[in-house]
DSSP file (Angstrom, degrees, kcal/mol; ACC not computed):
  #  RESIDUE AA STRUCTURE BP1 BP2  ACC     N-H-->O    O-->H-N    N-H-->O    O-->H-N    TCO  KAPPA ALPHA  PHI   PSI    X-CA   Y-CA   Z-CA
    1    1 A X     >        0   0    0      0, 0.0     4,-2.7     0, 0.0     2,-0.4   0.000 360.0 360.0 360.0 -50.0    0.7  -10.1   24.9
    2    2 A X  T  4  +     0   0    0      1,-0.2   106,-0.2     2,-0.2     0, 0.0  -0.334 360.0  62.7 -94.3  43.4    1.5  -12.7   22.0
    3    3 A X  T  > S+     0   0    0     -2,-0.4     4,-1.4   104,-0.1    -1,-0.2   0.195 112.2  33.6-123.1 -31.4   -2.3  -13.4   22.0
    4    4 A X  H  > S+     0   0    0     -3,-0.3     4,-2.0     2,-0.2    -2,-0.2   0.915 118.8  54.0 -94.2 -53.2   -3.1   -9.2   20.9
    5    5 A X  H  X S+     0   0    0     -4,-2.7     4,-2.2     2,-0.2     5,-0.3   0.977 109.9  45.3 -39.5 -67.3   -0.3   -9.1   19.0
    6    6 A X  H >> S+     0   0    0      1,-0.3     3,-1.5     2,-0.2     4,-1.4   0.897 117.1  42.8 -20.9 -87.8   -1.3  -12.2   17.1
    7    7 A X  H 3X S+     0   0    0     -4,-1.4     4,-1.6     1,-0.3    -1,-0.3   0.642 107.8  56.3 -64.4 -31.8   -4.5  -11.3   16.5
    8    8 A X  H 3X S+     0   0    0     -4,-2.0     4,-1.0     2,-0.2    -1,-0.3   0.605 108.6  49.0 -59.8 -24.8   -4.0   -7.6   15.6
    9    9 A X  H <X S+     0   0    0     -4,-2.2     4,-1.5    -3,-1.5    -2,-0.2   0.709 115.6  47.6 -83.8 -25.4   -1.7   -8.5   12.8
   10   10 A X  H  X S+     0   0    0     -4,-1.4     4,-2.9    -5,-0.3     3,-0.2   0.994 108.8  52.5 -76.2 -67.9   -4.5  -11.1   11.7
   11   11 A X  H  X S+     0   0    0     -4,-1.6     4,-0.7     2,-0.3    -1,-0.2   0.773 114.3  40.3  28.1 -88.1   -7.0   -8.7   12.0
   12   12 A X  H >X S+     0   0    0     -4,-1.0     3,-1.9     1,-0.2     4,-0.5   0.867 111.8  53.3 -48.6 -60.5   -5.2   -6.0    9.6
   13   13 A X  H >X S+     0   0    0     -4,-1.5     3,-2.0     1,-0.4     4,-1.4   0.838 102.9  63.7-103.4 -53.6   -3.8   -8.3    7.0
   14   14 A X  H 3X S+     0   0    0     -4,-2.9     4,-1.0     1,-0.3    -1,-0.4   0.658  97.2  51.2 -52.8 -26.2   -7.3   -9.6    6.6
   15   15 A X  H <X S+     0   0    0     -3,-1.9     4,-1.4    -4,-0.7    -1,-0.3   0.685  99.0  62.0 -83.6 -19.6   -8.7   -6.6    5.4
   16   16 A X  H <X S+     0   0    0     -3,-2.0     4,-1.5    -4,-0.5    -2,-0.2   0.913 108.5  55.4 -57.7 -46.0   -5.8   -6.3    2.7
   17   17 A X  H  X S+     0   0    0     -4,-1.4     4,-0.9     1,-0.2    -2,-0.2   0.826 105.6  44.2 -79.5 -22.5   -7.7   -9.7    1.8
   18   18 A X  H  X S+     0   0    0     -4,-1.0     4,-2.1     2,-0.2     5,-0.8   0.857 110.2  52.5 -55.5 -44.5  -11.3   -8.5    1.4
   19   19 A X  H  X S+     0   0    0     -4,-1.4     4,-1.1     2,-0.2    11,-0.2   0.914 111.4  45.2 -80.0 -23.7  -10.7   -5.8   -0.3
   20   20 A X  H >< S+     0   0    0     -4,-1.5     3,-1.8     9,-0.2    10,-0.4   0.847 126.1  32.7 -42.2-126.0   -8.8   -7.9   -2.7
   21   21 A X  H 3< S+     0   0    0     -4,-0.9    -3,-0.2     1,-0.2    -2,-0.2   0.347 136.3  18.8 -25.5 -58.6  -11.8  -10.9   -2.8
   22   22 A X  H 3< S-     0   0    0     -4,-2.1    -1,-0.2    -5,-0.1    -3,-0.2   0.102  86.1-122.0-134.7   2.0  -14.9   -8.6   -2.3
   23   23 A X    XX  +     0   0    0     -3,-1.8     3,-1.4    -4,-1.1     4,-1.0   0.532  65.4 149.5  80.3 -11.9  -14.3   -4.9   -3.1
   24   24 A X  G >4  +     0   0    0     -6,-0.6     3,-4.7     1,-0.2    -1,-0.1   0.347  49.1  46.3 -65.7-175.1  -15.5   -4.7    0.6
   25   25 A X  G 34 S-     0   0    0      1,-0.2    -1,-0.2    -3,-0.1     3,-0.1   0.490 128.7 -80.5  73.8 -24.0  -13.6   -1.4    2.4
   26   26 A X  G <4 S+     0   0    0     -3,-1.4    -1,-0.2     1,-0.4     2,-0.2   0.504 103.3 127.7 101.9  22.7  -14.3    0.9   -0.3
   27   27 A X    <<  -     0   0    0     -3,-4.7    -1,-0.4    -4,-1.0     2,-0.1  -0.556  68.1 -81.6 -88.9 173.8  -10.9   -0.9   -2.2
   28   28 A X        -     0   0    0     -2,-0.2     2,-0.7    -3,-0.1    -5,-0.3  -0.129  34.1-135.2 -36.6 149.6  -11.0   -2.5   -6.0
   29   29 A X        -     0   0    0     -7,-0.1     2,-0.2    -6,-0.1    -9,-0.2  -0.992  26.1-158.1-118.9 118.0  -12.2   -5.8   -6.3
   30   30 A X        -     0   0    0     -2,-0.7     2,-0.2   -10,-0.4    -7,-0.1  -0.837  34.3 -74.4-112.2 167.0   -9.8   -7.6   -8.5
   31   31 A X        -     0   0    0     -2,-0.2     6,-0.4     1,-0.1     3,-0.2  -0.339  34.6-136.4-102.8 125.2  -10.5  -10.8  -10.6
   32   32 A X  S    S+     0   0    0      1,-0.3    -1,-0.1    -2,-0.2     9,-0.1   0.604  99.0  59.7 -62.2 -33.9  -10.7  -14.1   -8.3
   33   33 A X  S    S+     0   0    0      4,-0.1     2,-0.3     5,-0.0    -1,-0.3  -0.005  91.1  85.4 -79.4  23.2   -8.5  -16.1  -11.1
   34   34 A X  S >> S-     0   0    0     -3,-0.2     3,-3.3     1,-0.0     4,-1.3  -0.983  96.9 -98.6-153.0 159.8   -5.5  -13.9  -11.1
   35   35 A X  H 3> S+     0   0    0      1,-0.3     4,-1.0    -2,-0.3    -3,-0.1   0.641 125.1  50.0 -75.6 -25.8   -2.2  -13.7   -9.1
   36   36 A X  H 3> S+     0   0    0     -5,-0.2     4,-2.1     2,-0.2    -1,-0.3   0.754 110.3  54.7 -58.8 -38.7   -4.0  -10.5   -6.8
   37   37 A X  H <> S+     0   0    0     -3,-3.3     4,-2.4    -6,-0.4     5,-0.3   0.931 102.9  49.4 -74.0 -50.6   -6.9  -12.9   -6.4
   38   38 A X  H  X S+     0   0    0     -4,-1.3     4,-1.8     2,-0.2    -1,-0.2   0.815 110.1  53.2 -42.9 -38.0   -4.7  -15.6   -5.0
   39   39 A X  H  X S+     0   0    0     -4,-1.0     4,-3.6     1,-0.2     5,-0.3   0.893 105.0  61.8 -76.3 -43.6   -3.2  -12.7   -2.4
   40   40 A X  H  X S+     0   0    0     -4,-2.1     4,-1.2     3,-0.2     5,-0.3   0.768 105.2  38.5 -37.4 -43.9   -6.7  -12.3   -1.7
   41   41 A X  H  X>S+     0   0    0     -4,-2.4     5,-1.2     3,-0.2     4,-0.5   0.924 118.5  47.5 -72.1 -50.9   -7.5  -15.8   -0.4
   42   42 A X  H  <5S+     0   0    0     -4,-1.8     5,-0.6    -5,-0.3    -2,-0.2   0.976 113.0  50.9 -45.4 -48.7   -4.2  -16.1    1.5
   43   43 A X  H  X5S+     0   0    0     -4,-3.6     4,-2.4    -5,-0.2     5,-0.5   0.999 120.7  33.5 -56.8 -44.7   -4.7  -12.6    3.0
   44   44 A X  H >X5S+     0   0    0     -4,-1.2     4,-2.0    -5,-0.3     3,-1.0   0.924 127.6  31.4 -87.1 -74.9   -8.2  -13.4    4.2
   45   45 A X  H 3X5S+     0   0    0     -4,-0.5     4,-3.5     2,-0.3    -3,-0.2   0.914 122.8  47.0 -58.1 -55.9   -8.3  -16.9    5.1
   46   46 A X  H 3><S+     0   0    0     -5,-1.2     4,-1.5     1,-0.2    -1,-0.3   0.928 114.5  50.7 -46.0 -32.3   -4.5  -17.2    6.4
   47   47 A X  H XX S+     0   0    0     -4,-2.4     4,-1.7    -3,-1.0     3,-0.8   0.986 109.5  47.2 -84.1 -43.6   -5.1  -14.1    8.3
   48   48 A X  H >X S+     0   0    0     -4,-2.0     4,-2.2    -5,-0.5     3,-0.8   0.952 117.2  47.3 -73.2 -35.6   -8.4  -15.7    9.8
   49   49 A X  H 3<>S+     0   0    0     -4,-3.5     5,-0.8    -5,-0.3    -1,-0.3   0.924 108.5  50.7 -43.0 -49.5   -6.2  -18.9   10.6
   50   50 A X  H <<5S+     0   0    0     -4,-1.5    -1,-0.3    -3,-0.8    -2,-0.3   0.486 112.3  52.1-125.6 -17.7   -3.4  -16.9   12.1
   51   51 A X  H <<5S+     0   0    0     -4,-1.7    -1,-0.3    -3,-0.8   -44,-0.2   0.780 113.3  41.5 -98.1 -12.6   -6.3  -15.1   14.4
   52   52 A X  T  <5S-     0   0    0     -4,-2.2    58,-0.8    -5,-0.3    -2,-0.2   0.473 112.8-124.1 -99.0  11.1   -7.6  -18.0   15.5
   53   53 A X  T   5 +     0   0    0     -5,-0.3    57,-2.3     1,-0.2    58,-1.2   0.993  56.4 155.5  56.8  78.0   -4.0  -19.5   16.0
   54   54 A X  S   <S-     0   0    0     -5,-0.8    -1,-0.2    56,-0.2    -2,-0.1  -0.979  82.4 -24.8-130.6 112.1   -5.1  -22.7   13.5
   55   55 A X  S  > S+     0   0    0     -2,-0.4     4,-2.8     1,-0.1     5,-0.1   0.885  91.0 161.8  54.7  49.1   -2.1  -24.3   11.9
   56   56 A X  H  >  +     0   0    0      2,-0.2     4,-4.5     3,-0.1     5,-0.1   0.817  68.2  59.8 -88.7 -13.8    0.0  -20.4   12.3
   57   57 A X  H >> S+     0   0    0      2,-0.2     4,-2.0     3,-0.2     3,-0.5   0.952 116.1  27.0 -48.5 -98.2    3.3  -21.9   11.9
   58   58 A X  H 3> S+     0   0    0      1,-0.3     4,-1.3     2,-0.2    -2,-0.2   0.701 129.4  48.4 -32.5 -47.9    2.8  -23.4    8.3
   59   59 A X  H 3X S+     0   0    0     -4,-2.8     4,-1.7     1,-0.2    -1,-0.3   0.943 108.3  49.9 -71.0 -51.7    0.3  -20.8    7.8
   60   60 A X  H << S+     0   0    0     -4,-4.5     5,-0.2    -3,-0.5    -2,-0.2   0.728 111.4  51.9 -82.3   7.5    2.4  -17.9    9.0
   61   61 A X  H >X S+     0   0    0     -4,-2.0     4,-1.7     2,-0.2     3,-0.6   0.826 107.2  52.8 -67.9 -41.7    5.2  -19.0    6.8
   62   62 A X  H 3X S+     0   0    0     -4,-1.3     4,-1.3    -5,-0.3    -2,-0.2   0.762 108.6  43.8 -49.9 -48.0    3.3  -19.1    4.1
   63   63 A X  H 3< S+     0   0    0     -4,-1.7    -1,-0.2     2,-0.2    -2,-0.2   0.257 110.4  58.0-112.8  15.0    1.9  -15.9    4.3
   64   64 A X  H X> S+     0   0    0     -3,-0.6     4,-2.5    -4,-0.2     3,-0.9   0.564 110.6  50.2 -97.2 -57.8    5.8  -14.5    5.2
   65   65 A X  H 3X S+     0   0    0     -4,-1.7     4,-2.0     1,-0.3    -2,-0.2   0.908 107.0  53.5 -20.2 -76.7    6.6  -16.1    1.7
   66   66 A X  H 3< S+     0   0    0     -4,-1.3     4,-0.4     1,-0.3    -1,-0.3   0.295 114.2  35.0 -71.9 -29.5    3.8  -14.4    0.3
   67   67 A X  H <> S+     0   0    0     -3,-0.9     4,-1.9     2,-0.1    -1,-0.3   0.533 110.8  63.3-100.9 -24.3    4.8  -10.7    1.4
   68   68 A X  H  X S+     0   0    0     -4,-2.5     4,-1.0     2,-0.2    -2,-0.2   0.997 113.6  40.5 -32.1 -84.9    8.7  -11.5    0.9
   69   69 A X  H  X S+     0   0    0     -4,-2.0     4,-2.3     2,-0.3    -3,-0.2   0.550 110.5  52.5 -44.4 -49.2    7.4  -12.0   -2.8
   70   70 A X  H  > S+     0   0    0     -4,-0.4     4,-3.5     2,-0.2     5,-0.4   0.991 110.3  54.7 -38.1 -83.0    4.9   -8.9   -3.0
   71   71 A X  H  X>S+     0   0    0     -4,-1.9     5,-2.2     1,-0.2     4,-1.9   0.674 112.8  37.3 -22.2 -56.3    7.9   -6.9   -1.8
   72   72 A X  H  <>S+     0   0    0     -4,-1.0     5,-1.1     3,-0.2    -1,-0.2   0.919 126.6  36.5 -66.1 -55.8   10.3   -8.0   -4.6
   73   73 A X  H  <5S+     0   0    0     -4,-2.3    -2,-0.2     1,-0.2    -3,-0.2   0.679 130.1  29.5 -91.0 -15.8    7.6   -8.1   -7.6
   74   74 A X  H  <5S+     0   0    0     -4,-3.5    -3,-0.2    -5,-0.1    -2,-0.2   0.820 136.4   7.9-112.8 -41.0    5.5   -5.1   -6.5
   75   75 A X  T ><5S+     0   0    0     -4,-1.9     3,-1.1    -5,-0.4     4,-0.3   0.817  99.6  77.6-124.3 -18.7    7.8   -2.7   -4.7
   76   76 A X  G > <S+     0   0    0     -5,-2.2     3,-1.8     1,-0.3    -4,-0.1   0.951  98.0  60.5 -18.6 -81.3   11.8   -3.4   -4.7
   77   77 A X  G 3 <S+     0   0    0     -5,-1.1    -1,-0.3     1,-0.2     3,-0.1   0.471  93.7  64.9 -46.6   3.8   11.8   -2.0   -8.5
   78   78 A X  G <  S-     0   0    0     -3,-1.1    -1,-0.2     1,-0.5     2,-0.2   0.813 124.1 -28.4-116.7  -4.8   10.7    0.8   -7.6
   79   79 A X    <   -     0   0    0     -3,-1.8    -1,-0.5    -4,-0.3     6,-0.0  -0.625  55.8-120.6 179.2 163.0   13.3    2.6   -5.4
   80   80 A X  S    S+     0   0    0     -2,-0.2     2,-0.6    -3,-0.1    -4,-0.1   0.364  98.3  72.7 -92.8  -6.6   16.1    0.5   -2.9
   81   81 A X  S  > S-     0   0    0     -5,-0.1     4,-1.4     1,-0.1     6,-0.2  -0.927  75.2-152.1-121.4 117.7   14.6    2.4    0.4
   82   82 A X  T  4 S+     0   0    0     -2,-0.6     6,-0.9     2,-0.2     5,-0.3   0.701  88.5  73.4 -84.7   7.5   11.4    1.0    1.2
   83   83 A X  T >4 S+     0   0    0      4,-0.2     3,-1.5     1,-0.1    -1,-0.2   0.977 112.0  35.4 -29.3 -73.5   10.2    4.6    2.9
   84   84 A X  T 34 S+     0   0    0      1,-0.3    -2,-0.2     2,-0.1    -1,-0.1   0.541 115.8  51.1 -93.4   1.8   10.0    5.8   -0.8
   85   85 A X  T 3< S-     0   0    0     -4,-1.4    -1,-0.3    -6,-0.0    -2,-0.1   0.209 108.2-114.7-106.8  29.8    8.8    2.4   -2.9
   86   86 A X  S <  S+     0   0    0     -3,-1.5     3,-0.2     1,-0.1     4,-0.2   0.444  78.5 127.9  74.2 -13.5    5.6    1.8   -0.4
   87   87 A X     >  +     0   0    0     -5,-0.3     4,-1.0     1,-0.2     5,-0.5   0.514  29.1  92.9 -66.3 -10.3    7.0   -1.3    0.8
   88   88 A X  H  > S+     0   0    0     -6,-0.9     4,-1.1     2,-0.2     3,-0.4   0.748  85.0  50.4 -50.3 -82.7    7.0   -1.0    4.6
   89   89 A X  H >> S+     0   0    0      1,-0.2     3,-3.5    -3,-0.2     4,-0.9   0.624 110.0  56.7 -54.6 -77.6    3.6   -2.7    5.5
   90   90 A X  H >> S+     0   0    0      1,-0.3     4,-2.3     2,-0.2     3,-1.1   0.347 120.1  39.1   7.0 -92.1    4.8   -6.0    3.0
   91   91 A X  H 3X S+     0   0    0     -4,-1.0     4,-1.2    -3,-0.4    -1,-0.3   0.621 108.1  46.5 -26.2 -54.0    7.5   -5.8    5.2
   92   92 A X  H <X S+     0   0    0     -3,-3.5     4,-1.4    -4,-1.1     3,-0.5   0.907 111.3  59.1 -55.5 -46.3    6.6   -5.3    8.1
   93   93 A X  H XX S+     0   0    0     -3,-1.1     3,-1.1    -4,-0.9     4,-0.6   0.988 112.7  54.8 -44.6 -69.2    3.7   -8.3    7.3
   94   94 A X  H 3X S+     0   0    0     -4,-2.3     4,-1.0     1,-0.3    -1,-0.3   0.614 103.5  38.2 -41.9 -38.6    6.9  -10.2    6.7
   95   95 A X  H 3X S+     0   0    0     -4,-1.2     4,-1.7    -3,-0.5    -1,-0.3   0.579 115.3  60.0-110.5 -12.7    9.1  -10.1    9.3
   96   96 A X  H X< S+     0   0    0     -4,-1.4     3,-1.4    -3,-1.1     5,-0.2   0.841 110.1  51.6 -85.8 -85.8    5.4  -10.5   11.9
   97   97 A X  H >X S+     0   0    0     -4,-0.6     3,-5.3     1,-0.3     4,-0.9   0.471 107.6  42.7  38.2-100.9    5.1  -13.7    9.9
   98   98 A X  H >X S+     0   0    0     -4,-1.0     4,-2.0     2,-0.3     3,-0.8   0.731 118.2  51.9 -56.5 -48.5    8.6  -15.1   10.5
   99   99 A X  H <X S+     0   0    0     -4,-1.7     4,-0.6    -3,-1.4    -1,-0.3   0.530 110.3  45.8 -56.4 -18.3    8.1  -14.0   14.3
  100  100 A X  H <> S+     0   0    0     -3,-5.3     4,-1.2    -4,-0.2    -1,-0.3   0.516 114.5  48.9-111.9 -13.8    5.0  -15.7   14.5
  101  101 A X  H << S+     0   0    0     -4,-0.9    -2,-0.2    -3,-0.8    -3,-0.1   0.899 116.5  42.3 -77.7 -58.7    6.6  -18.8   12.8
  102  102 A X  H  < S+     0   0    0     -4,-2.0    -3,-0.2     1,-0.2    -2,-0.1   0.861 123.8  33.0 -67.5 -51.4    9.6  -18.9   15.1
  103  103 A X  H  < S-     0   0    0     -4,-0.6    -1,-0.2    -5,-0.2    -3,-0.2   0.728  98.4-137.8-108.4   2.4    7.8  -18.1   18.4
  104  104 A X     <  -     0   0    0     -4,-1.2    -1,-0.2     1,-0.2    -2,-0.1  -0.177  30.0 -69.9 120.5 163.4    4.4  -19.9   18.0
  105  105 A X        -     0   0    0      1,-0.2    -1,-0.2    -4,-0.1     2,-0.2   0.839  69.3-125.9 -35.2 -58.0    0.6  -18.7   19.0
  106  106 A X        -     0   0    0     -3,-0.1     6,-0.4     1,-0.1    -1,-0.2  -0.277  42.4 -54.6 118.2-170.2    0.9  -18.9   22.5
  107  107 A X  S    S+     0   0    0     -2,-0.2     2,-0.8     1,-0.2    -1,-0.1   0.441 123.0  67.9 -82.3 -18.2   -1.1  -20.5   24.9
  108  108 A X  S    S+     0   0    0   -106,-0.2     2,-0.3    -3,-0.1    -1,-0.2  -0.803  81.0 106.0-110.2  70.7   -4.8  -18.7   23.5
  109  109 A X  S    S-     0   0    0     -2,-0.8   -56,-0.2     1,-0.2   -55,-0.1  -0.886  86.6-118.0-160.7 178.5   -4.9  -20.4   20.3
  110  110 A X  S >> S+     0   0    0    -57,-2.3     4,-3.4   -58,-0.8     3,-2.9   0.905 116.9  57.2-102.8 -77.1   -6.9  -23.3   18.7
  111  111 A X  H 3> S+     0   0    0    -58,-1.2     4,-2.8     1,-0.3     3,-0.4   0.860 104.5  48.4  13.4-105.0   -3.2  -25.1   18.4
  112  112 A X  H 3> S+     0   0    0     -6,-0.4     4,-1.2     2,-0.2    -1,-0.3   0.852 114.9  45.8 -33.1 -28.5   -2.6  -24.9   22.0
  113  113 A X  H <> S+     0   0    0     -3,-2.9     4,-0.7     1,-0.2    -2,-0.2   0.906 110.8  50.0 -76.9 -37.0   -5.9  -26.3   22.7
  114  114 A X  H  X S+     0   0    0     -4,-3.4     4,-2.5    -3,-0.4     5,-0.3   0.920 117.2  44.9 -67.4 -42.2   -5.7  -29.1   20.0
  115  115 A X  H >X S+     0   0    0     -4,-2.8     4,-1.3    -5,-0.4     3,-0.6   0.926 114.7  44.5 -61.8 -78.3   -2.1  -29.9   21.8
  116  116 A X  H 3X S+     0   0    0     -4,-1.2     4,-1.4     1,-0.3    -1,-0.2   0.722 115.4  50.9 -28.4 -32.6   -3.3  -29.8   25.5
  117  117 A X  H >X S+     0   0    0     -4,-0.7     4,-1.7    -5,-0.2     3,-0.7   0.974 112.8  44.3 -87.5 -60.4   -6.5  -31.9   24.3
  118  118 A X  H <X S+     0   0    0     -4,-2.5     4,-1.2    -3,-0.6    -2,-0.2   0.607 115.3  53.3 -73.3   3.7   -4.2  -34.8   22.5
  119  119 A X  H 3X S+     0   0    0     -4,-1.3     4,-1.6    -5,-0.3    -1,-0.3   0.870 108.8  42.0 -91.8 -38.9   -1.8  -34.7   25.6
  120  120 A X  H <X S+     0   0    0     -4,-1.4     4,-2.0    -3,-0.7    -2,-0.2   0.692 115.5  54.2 -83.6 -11.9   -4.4  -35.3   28.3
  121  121 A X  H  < S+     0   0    0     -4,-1.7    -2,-0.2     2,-0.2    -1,-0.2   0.880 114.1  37.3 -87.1 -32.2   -5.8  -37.8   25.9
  122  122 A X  H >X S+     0   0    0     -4,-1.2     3,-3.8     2,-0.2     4,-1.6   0.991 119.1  54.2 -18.7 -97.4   -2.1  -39.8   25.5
  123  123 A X  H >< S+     0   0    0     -4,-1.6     3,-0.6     1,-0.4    -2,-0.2   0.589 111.0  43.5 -24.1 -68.8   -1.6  -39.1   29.4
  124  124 A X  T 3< S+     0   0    0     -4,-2.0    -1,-0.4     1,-0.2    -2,-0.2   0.368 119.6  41.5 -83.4 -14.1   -5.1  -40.8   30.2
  125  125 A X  T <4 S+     0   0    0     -3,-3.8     2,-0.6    -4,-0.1    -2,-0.2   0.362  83.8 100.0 -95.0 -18.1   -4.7  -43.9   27.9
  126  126 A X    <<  -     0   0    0     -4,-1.6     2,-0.3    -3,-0.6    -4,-0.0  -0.627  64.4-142.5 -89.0 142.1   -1.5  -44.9   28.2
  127  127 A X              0   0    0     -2,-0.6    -2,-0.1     1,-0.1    -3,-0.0  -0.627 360.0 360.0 -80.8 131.9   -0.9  -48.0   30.7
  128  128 A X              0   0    0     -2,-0.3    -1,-0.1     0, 0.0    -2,-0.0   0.759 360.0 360.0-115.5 360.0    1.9  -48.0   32.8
């Protein structure tokens, strides 16, 4: 479950970041030096981290940060119910972030693998 979840949030968010970086999707391409451009890398590379569960703690914090921030500077100001300023996905991105911070990858992740690989490697070298 937290392996489709995971990867379905990665998945979406990633395409917010192409179209951002590359125009791709039939979106705007905005200018690689500028604060949209930045949102562009984060979306598309954190989101490709966060689908192959590669650093998703740090990462999805990062990219909970990063839609917290969106929210405030792009849609807050524009009415207090986010229904009527656009704000939901931000949100929504946000609080699957903090969820993904809090409870991990899961067991189907590059993470899990890297742990499980330094454990048996500990386990099998240490003398007792």
């Amino acid at each position: 479950m937290r392996f489709g979840i995971r990867v379905l949030v990665a998945v979406l968010f990633m395409e917010h970041g192409v179209v951002k970086l590359f125009g791709w999707l039939g979106g705007p391409q905005v200018p690689f030096v500028s604060l949209y451009g930045l949102a562009g890398v984060l979306e598309s590379f954190g989101g490709l981290a966060i689908a192959f569960g590669a650093l998703t703690r740090p990462i999805a914090a990062l990219l909970a940060a990063e839609m917290f921030i969106a929210y405030l500077k792009v849609h807050a100001g524009l009415s207090p119910w986010p229904m009527l300023n656009q704000g939901e996905p931000a949100l929504l991105y946000a609080f699957a972030f903090i969820l993904l911070c809090i409870e991990g990858p899961g067991p189907i992740s590059l993470d899990a693998a890297i742990r499980n690989a330094r454990f048996r490697f500990v386990a099998t070298t240490r003398k007792v």
